[in-house]
C-alpha positions in Angstrom: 0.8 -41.1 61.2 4.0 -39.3 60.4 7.3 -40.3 59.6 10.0 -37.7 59.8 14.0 -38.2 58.6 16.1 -35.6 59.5 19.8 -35.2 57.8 20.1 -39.0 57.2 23.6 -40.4 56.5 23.9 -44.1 55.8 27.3 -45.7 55.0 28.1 -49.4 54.4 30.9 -50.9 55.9 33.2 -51.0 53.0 32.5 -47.5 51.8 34.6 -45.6 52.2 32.0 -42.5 52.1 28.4 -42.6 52.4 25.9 -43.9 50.1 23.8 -40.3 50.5 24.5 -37.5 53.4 21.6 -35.0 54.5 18.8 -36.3 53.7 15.9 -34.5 54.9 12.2 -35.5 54.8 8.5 -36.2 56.5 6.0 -39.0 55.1 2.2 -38.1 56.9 -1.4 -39.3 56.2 -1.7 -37.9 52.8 2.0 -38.6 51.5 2.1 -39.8 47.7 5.9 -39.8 47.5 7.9 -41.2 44.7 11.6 -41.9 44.6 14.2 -41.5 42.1 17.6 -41.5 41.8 20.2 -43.5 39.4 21.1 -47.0 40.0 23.3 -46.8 43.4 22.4 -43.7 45.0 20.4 -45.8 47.8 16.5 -45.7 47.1 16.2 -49.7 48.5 18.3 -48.8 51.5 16.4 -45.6 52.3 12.9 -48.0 52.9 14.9 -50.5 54.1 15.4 -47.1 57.0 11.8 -46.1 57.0 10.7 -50.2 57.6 13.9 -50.1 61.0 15.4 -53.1 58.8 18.9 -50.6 58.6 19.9 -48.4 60.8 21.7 -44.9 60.0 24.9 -44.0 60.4 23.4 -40.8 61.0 21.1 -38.7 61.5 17.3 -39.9 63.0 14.3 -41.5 62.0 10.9 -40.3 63.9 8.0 -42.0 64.2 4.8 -40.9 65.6 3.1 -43.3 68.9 1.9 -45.9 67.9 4.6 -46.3 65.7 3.1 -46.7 62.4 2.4 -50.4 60.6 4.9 -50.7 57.3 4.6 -52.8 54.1 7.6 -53.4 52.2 6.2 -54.6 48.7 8.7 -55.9 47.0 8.7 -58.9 44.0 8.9 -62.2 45.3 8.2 -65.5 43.5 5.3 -66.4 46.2 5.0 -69.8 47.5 2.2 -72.9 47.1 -0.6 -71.5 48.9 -3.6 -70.2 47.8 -4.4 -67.1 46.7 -7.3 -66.8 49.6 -5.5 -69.0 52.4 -2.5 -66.6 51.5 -4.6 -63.6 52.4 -6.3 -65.0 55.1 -3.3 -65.6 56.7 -2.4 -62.3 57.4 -5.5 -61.7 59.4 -5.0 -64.9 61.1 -2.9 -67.9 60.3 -5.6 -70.5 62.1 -8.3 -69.3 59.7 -5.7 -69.7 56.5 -4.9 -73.4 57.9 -8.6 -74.2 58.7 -9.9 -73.2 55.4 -7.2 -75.1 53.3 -8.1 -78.3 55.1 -11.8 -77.4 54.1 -10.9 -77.2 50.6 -8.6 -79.8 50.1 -10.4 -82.8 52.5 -14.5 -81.4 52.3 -16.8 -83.6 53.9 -13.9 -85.6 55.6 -13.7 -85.0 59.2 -10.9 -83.6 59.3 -12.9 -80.8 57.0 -15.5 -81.3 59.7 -14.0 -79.8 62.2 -11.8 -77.3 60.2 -15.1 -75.9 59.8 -16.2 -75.6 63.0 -13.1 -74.2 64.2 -13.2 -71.3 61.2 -17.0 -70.8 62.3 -17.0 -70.1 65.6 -13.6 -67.6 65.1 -15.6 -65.6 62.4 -14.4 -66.8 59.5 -16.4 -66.3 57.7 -17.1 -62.8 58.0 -13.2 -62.5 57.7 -13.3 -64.1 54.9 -15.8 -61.9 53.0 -13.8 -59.4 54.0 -10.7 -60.9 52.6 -12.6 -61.6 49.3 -13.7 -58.0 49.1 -10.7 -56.5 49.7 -8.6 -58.6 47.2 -11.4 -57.9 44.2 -11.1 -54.6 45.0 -7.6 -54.6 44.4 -7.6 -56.2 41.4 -7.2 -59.6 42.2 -10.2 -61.2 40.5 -12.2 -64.1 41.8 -11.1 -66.5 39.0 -7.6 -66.6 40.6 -8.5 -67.0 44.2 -7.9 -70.9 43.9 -4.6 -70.5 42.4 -1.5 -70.7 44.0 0.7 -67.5 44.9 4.1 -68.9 42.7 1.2 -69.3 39.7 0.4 -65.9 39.4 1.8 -63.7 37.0 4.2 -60.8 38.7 1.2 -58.0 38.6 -1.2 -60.4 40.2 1.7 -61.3 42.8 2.0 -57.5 43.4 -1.9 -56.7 43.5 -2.1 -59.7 46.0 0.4 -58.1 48.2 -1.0 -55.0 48.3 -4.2 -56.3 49.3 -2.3 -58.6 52.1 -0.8 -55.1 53.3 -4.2 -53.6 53.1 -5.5 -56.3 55.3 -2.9 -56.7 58.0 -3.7 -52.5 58.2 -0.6 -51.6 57.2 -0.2 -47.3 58.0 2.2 -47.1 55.1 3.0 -49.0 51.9 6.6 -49.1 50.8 6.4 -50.2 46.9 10.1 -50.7 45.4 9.8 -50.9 41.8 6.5 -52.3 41.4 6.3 -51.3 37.6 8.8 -53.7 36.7 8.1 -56.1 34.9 4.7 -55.1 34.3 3.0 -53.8 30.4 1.5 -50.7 29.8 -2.1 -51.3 30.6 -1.3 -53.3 34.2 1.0 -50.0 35.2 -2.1 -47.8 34.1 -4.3 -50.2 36.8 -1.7 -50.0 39.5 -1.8 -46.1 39.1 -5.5 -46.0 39.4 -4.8 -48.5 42.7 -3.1 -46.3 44.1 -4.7 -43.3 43.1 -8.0 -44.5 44.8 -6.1 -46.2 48.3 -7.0 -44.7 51.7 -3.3 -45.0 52.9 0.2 -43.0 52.4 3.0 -44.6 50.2 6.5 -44.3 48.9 6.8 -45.6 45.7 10.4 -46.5 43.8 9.8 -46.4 40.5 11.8 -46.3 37.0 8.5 -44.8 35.2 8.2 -41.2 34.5 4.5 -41.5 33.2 3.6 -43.9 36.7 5.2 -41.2 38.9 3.3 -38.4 37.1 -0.1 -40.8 37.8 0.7 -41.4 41.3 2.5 -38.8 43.3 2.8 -35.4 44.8 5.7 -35.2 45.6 9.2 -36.7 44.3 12.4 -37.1 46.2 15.8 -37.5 44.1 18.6 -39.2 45.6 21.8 -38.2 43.4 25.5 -37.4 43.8 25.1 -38.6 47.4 22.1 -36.0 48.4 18.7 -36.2 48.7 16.5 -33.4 47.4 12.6 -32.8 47.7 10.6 -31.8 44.9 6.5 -31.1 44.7 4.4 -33.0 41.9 5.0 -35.7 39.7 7.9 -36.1 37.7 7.1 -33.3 34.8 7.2 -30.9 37.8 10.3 -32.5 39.0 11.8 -31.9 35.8 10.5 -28.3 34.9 12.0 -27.2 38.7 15.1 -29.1 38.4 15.5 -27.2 34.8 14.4 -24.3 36.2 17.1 -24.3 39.0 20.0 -25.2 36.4 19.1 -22.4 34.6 19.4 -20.1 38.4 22.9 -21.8 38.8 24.0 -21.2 35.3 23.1 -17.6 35.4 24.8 -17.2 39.2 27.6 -19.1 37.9 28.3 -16.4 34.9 27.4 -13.4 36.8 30.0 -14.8 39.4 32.8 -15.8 37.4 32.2 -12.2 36.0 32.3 -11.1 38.8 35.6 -12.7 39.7 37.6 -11.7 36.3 36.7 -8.2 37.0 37.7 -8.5 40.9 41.0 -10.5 39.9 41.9 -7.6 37.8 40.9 -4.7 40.3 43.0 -5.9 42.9 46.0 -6.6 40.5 45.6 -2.8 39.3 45.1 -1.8 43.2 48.2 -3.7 44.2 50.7 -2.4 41.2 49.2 1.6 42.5 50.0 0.6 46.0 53.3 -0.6 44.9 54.1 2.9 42.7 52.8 4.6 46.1 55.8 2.9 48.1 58.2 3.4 45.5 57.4 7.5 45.6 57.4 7.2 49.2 60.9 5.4 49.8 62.2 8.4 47.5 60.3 11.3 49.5 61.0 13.5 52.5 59.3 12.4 55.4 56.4 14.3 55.4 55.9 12.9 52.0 57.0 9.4 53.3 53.7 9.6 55.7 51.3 11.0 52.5 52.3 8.4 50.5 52.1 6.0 53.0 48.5 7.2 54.3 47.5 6.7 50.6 49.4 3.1 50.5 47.4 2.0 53.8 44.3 3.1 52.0 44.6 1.1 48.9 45.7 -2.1 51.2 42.5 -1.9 52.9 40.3 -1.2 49.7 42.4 -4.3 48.3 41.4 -6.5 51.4 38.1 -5.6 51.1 37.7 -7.1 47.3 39.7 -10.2 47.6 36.8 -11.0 50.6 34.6 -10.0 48.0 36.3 -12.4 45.5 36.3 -15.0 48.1 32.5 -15.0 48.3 32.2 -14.6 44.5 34.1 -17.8 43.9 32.7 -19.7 47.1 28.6 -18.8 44.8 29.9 -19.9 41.6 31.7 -23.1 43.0 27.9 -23.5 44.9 26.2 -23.1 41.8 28.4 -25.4 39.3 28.2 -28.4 40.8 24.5 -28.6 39.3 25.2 -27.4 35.8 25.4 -31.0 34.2 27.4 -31.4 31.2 25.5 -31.1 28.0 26.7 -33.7 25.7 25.5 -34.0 22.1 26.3 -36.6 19.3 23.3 -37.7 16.7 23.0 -41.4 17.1 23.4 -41.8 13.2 21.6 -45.0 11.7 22.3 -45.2 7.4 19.7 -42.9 5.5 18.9 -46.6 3.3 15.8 -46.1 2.5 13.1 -48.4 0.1 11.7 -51.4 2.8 13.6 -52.7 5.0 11.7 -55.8 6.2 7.9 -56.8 5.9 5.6 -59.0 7.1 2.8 -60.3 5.1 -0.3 -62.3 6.8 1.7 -63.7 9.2 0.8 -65.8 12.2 2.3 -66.7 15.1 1.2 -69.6 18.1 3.0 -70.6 21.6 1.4 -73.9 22.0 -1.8 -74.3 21.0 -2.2 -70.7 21.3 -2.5 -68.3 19.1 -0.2 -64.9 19.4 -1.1 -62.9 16.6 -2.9 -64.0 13.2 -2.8 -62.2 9.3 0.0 -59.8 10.9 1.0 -57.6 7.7 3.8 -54.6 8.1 6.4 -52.4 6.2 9.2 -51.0 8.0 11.0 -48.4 5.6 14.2 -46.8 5.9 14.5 -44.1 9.1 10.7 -45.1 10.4 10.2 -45.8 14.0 8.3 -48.6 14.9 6.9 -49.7 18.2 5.5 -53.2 19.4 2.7 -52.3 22.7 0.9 -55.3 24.0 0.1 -57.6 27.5 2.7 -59.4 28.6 2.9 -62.5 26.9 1.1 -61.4 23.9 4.1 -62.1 21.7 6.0 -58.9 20.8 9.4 -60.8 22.0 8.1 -63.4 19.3 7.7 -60.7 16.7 11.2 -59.6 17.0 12.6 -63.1 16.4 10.3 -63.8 13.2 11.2 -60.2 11.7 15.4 -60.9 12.9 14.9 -64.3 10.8 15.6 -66.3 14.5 12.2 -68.0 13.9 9.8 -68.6 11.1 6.1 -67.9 11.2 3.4 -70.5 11.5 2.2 -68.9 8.5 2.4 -66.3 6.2 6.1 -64.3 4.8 8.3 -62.3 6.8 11.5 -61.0 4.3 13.9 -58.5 5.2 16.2 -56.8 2.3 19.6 -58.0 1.2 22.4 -56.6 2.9 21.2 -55.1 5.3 22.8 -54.0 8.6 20.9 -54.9 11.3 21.5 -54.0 15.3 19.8 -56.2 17.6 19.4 -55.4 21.6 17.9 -58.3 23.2 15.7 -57.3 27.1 18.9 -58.9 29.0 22.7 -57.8 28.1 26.0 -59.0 29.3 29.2 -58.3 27.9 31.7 -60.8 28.0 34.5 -58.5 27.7 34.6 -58.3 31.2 38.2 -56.8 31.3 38.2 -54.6 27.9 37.6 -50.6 28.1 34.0 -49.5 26.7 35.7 -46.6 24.8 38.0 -49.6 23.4 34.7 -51.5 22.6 33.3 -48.8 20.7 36.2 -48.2 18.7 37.2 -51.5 17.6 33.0 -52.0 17.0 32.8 -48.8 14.3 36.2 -47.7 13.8 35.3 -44.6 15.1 38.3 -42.0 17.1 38.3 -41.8 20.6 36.8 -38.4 21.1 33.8 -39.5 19.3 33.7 -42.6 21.0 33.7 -40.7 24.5 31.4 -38.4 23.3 28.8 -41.1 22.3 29.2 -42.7 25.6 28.6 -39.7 27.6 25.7 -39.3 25.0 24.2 -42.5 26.6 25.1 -41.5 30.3 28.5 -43.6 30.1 30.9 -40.6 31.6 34.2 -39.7 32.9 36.4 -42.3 34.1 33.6 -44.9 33.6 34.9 -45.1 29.7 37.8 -46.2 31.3 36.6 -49.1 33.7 36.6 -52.7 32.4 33.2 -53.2 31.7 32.6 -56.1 33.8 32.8 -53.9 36.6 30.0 -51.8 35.3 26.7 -52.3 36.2 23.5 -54.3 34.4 21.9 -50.9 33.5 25.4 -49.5 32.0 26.8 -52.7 30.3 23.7 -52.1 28.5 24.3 -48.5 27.6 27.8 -49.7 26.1 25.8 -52.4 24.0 23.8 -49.7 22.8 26.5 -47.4 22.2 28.7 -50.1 20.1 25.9 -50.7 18.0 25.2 -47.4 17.0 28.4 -46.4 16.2 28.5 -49.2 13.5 25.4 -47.1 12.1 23.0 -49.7 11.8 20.2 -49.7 8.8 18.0 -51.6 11.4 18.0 -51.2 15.4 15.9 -53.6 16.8 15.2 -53.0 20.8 13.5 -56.0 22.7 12.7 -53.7 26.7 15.0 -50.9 26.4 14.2 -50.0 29.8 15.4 -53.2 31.4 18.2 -52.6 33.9 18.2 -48.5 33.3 17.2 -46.3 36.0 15.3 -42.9 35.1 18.1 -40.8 34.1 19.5 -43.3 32.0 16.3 -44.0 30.2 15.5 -40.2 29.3 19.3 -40.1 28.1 18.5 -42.6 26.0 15.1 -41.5 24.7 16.6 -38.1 23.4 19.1 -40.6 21.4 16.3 -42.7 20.3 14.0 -39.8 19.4 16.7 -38.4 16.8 17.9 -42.0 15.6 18.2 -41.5 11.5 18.2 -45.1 10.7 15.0 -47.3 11.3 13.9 -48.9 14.8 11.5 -51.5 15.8 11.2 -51.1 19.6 9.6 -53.3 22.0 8.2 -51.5 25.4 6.4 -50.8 28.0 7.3 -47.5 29.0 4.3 -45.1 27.6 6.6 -42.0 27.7 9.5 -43.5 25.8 6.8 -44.8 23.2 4.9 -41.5 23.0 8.8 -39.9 22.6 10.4 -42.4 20.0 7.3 -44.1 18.2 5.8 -43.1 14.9 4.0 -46.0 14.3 2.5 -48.6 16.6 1.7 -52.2 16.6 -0.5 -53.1 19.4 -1.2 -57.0 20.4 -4.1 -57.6 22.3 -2.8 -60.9 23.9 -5.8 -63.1 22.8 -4.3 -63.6 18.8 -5.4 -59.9 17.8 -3.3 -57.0 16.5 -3.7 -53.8 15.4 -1.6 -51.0 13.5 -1.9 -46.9 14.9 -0.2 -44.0 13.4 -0.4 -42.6 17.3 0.0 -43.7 20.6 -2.7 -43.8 23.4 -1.3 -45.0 26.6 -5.3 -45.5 27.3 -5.2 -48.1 24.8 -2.3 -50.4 24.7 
C-alpha cells in the first residue's frame, strides 16, 4: 500500500490564497504518522484528500493498484443499533438484519428463519469473528447489547476502529480521536494502535499520544507542510534545533550585509574621487584613472550580488525565527489557605462521586484534579467555587478572596469589542502590557485588534484566560484547559501555567500539561474513590 502527495495546494472558493501550498509526503505499510498544525492550517481537509472526498487545487495524490481501502474515524453520535448488528453490518448488512430479528423476536418465526438465513451464509463464523475483533479492540462483551448512541465517545471510537478493522480498511484516518477522552482511555488507544497491523494518520491535539503512537509527524503551519521523524519531543528538539540554524544564518547574514553595505559605499565614494582626478588630468591620466575607475565598478558589482544573496539567506532564514514573547502570568503572593475541603462527599444520583474527600489549597500551590470521565472532577470544581454544596462534609474558602474561574466551554459575548480593549478595561493594565500578555498566550499581531467574535473557539478562550490573569487572581480555577486549543496553543499556555505565582486548581486530561503545571494531584477513580499524590504518573490516573 502506498500513498504518495506530491506539492499539494488546496484552496477553498472564497480564499483568497490557499489553505497550505507544497505539501509533500508518502504514507506506506508501516506509516505511524501524526498531524499537527494550529487550528486552520488544514489537517481535516488534508484526509479529507487522502480519503478522494476533496480534490486539490493542486498538485497530485497517488495511490498504489488496488487503490488502497480508507477509514475516516471521526466522532459521531452513532445511531440505535447494536453494538454487534452495527459491526456485523460492515461485513454484511443481511447478517446485521438477520441477527437483530433473532434477538429481538427469538423463537418467533420470523426468528426462525432469520436464523436459517444467517446459518447457511456463515454467520456464525462471521460473527465470532466480529466478537473477537471488537474485544480485541477494546470493546468488551458487556457492551455488545448496547446501542451505538449509548456508548460513551471512547467506546464509540474503539467500535469504529474495530468496524474499520473488519471492513479491511488498508489505512485508518483518526481525526482527533483523543478528544474528549481521560487520561487512562488515551493511554489504551495508544497501546491500540501501537499493537494494530495497519498504517494510520492520526490528528491529534496531545503531545504525550503522539509521542506513544507515531514515527513520524507532519506540521502544517503558515500555509506549508513540513515532515519531521519521531514523535513529537523529536519534532520539537528538530524544530528547535533548526531555529537555532536560522538564527545563527540570520546574524552571520545580516553581518554580512552591514559590512557589504558599507564596502560598496567606501568603493563607490573611491570611484567617485577616481573620476574627479581623472576629469582634471591629461589624457593619458584621463585613461589611468579611468582603468582604475572601471576596476572598482566591477569589484562594486561584484559585492552588491554578493549583498543580494546575503539578504535573499537572511530573509530565508527569518521567517522561522518566532517571536519570543515573555510576561509572568502574575497571580497575588496571598498566602495562608485558600480553600479546604474537609470529609466531603459528593453523589450524581444514587451514585456516589467521591466520599471523605479532605484538601488544602494554599497560596501559589498548583493543584490538579485526574480521573475517568464522569468521575466528578467538574463536580469538584463547583463545590470548592461555592456553585454547589456537598452531600456531606465542609468545603470553605477564605474571605476576600479573588478568585478566576475558566469553565471547559467559553464564549465571549463581546463579540464586537477588541481583546487588547478587554484586557485593559478587565485589570487596568496599559496597552503594551496588555499586547504583550496576549501574545504571551498566542493572541498576536493584528488579532489583538479583531473583534473577538470573529476569533475562533480555541482563541476566545486564550482572551478569557488572558483577562483573568491580568486581574491577578488569588485563585485560578481551570475546568479542561485544553478544550478548543490546538498544540501550539496549549504548550503556550503550559509555560504560562507552569510559572503562574498565584494558586491553581486545574482540571485535565492532558498528561503532559499535568506533569508540566501540577504539584499536587487529586486522582478520582470513578467508582466513589479518591486519592491525593505529590507526583504524577500518567500510568496511574
Amino acid at each position: 500500500m502506498q500513498i504518495t502527495c506530491t506539492d499539494l495546494s488546496f484552496s477553498y472558493p472564497e480564499q483568497a490564497t490557499p489553505l497550505f501550498d507544497g505539501v509533500t509526503f508518502s504514507i506506506s505499510d508501516g506509516s505511524r504518522l501524526g498531524m499537527i498544525g494550529p487550528n486552520g492550517s488544514g489537517k481535516s481537509t488534508l484526509l479529507g484528500l487522502l480519503t478522494g472526498r476533496l480534490q486539490p487545487t493542486a498538485g497530485t495524490v497517488g495511490r498504489s493498484r488496488p487503490t488502497p481501502r480508507i477509514a475516516l474515524i471521526e466522532m459521531d453520535e452513532g445511531d440505535n443499533k447494536p453494538v454487534v448488528a452495527s459491526a456485523l453490518a460492515v461485513r454484511d448488512p443481511r447478517l446485521a438484519h438477520s441477527w437483530e430479528v433473532m434477538q429481538a423476536d427469538a423463537g418467533s418465526d420470523s426468528a426462525l428463519e432469520a436464523a436459517a438465513a444467517f446459518a447457511a451464509a456463515d454467520g456464525y463464523v462471521v460473527l465470532a469473528e466480529t466478537q473477537r475483533t471488537l474485544a480485541q479492540t477494546g470493546v468488551s462483551d458487556r457492551l455488545w447489547g448496547h446501542t451505538v448512541a449509548s456508548l460513551s465517545v471512547g467506546e464509540r471510537l474503539w467500535l469504529r476502529v474495530a468496524e474499520a478493522t473488519l471492513a479491511g480498511a488498508d489505512l485508518l484516518l483518526l481525526d482527533e480521536p483523543t478528544s474528549h477522552l481521560d487520561i487512562r482511555k488515551r493511554a489504551e488507544l495508544a497501546v491500540t494502535l501501537q499493537d494494530l497491523d495497519r498504517p494510520y494518520v492520526v490528528v491529534s491535539h496531545d503531545r504525550r499520544f503522539l509521542d506513544l503512537v507515531c514515527t513520524q509527524v507532519l506540521e502544517l503551519t503558515h500555509g506549508h507542510g513540513r515532515l519531521y521523524a519521531g514523535g513529537y519531543t523529536q519534532y520539537v528538539a528538530t524544530m528547535r534545533a533548526q531555529e537555532e540554524h536560522d538564527r545563527d544564518i540570520y546574524t552571520v547574514q545580516t553581518r554580512k550585509v552591514r559590512q557589504l553595505k558599507q564596502a560598496i559605499g567606501a568603493s563607490r565614494q573611491h570611484a567617485a574621487n577616481i573620476e574627479l582626478l581623472a576629469h582634471k588630468s591629461s589624457f593619458i591620466g584621463k585613461t589611468h584613472y579611468s582603468a582604475i575607475a572601471a576596476r572598482l565598478e566591477k569589484r562594486a558589482k561584484a559585492m552588491r550580488r554578493q549583498l543580494e544573496r546575503s539578504l535573499a539567506e537572511a530573509q530565508g532564514a527569518k521567517p522561522f525565527i518566532e517571536k519570543k514573547r515573555a510576561f509572568a502570568i502574575d497571580g497575588t503572593t496571598r498566602g495562608g489557605i485558600l480553600a479546604s475541603f474537609e470529609s466531603v462527599s459528593a453523589m450524581a444520583g444514587d451514585r456516589i462521586l467521591f466520599s471523605n474527600l479532605s484538601l488544602t489549597v494554599r497560596g501559589g500551590e498548583h493543584w490538579c484534579i485526574l480521573g475517568p470521565n464522569g468521575a466528578g472532577k467538574s463536580t469538584l470544581l463547583s463545590i470548592l467555587l461555592g456553585k454547589r454544596q456537598p452531600d456531606s462534609g465542609a468545603a470553605s474558602m477564605a474571605r476576600s478572596i479573588k478568585v478566576g474561574y475558566v469553565p471547559q466551554q467559553v464564549t465571549l459575548t463581546h463579540g464586537d469589542e477588541l481583546p487588547i480593549d478587554l484586557v485593559r478595561e478587565a485589570s487596568g493594565i496599559g496597552s503594551e502590557d496588555a499586547r504583550i500578555l496576549l501574545g504571551t498566550l498566542g493572541i498576536e499581531d493584528d488579532q489583538v485588534f479583531q473583534p473577538v467574535g470573529l476569533l475562533s473557539a480555541g482563541q476566545q478562550k486564550r482572551v478569557f484566560i488572558a483577562r483573568l490573569v491580568a486581574a491577578r487572581p488569588d485563585l485560578l480555577v481551570i475546568d479542561e484547559l485544553e478544550g478548543n486549543l490546538a498544540i501550539d496553543a496549549l504548550a503556550l499556555l503550559e509555560q504560562a501555567l507552569s510559572q503562574f505565582t498565584g494558586a491553581l486548581v486545574m482540571v485535565t486530561h492532558d498528561a503532559a500539561l499535568a506533569h508540566a503545571v501540577g504539584q499536587q494531584f487529586i486522582s478520582l477513580d470513578g467508582i466513589g474513590g479518591w486519592s491525593q499524590e505529590n507526583r504524577f504518573d500518567d500510568e496511574e490516573s
